[in-house]
N, C-alpha and C positions, 0 to 999 in steps of 0.2 A: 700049446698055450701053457701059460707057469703055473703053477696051482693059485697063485696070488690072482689071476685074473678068470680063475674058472667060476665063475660067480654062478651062484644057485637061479634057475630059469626062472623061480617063484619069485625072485628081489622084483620091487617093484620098476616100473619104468617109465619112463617123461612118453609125449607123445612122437619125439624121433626115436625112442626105441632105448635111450641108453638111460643105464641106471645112475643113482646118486650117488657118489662117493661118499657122501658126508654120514652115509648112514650103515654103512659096515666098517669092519678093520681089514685092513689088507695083509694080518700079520704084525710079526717082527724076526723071523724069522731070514736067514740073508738071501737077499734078492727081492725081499721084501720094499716097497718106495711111499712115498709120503706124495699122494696127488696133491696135499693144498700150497708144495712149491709153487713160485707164482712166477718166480724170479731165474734165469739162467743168469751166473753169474761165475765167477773162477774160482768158485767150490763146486757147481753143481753144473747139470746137463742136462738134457732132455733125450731123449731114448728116440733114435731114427726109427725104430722099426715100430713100438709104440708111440706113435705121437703123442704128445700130453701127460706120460710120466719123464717125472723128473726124476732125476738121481743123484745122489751126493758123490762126486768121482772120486775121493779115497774111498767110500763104501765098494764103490766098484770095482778099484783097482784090488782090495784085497779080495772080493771074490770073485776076481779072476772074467770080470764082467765087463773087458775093456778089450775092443778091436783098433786093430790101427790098419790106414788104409792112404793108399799116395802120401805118407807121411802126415797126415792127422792122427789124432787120436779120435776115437768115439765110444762113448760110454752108452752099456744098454741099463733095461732095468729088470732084467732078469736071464734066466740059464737056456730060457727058450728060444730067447731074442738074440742070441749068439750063432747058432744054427742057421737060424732065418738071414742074419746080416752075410754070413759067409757064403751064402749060396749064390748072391748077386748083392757085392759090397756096393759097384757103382751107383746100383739104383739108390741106396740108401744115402751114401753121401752126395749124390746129387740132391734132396729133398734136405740138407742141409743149409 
């Protein structure tokens, strides 16, 4: 997992278990992502392997944070989510 989502077990949590984004920083640091993207659009991307982080894709493309698969492109949103997608791309771009 990236350090950006190793989140301290103490954060608080909703009752399905997941924390607020709105209430820590996730960084700045590269590979670092902005959860209150809301929008994919052709700047931006959503990360197959994280669902629900977006990522801006020149961010991605300079750090080296962009797979390409059956001739797509796909952007992750971090160094960890690279490993993860190459192990089994299809599953990922299938959930595209």
């Amino acid at each position: 997992m990236c350090e950006a989502h190793n989140h301290d077990a103490a954060e608080p949590a909703d009752e399905s278990g997941a924390h607020d984004h709105g209430t820590h920083d996730h960084g700045t640091a590269a590979g670092a992502h902005d959860h209150d993207v809301a929008v994919v659009d052709s700047e931006t991307a959503e990360c197959l392997v994280m669902r629900g982080n977006y990522v801006d894709k020149a961010e991605a493309e300079a750090a080296g944070l962009v797979r390409e698969h059956e001739g797509t492109k796909y952007y992750l949103c971090c160094a960890a989510c690279g490993p993860l997608f190459d192990a089994d791309p299809t599953k990922y771009a299938a959930a595209a």
